[in-house]
N, C-alpha and C positions, 0 to 999 in steps of 0.2 A: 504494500500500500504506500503512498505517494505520502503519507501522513506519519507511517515511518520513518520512512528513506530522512524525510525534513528533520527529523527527532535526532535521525542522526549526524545529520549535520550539523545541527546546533550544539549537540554531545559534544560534536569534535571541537567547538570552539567552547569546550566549557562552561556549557550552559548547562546550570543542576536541574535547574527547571526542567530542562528537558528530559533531562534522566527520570525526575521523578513521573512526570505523564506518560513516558515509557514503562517506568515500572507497575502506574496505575495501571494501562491498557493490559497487561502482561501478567501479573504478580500472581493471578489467580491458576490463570491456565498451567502455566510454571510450576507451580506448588500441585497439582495435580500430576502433571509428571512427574518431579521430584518423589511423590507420596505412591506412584505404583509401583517403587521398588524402594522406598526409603520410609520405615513408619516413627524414627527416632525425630520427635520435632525441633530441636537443635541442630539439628544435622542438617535436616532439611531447609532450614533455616540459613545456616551458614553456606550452600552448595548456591542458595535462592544470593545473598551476597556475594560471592565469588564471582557469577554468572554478572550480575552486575557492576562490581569492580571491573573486569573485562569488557565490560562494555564499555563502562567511562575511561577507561586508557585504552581502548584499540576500536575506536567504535568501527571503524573501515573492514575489519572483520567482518560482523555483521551485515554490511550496507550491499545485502543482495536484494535480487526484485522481491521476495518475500523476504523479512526480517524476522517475522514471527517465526519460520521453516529456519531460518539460522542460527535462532534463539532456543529453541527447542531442541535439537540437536547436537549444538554445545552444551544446553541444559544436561542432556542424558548421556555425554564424554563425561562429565565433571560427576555423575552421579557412577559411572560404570570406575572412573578413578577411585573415587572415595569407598566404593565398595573392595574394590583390589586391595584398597589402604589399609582397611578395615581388617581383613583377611590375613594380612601380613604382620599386622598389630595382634590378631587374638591367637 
């Protein structure tokens, strides 16, 4: 969406603002992915930060024709990590 793409733009020039209506548009669907393999809410929590820390420093990642396809996606890298993490930790 065209409404993204702008969000990221604005990202890039460090605008919070824009990160935050990114994350409003986003935070839900996000945490739903997060939560079909993640039920620790901390976790899910922090993987839901990470995804957006990367967004605020590399927003160019992201700035495909779907964003939300490129957000979803790193969403479930960062969750398939944290689980490997997990594993190697217990």
């Amino acid at each position: 969406m065209r409404k993204d793409q702008a969000l990221l733009s604005q990202i890039s020039l460090k605008n919070k603002y824009a990160l935050e209506q990114l994350y409003d548009r986003f935070h839900l669907i996000l945490m739903k992915v997060i939560h079909t393999s993640i039920q620790d809410p901390m976790l899910s929590e922090q993987i839901l930060k990470q995804l957006f820390k990367e967004i605020w420093d590399n927003p160019a990642h992201f700035d495909q024709r779907i964003v939300s396809s490129a957000m979803i996606r790193r969403c479930k890298e960062i969750v398939k990590e944290s689980k490997r993490f997990q594993k190697l930790v217990n």
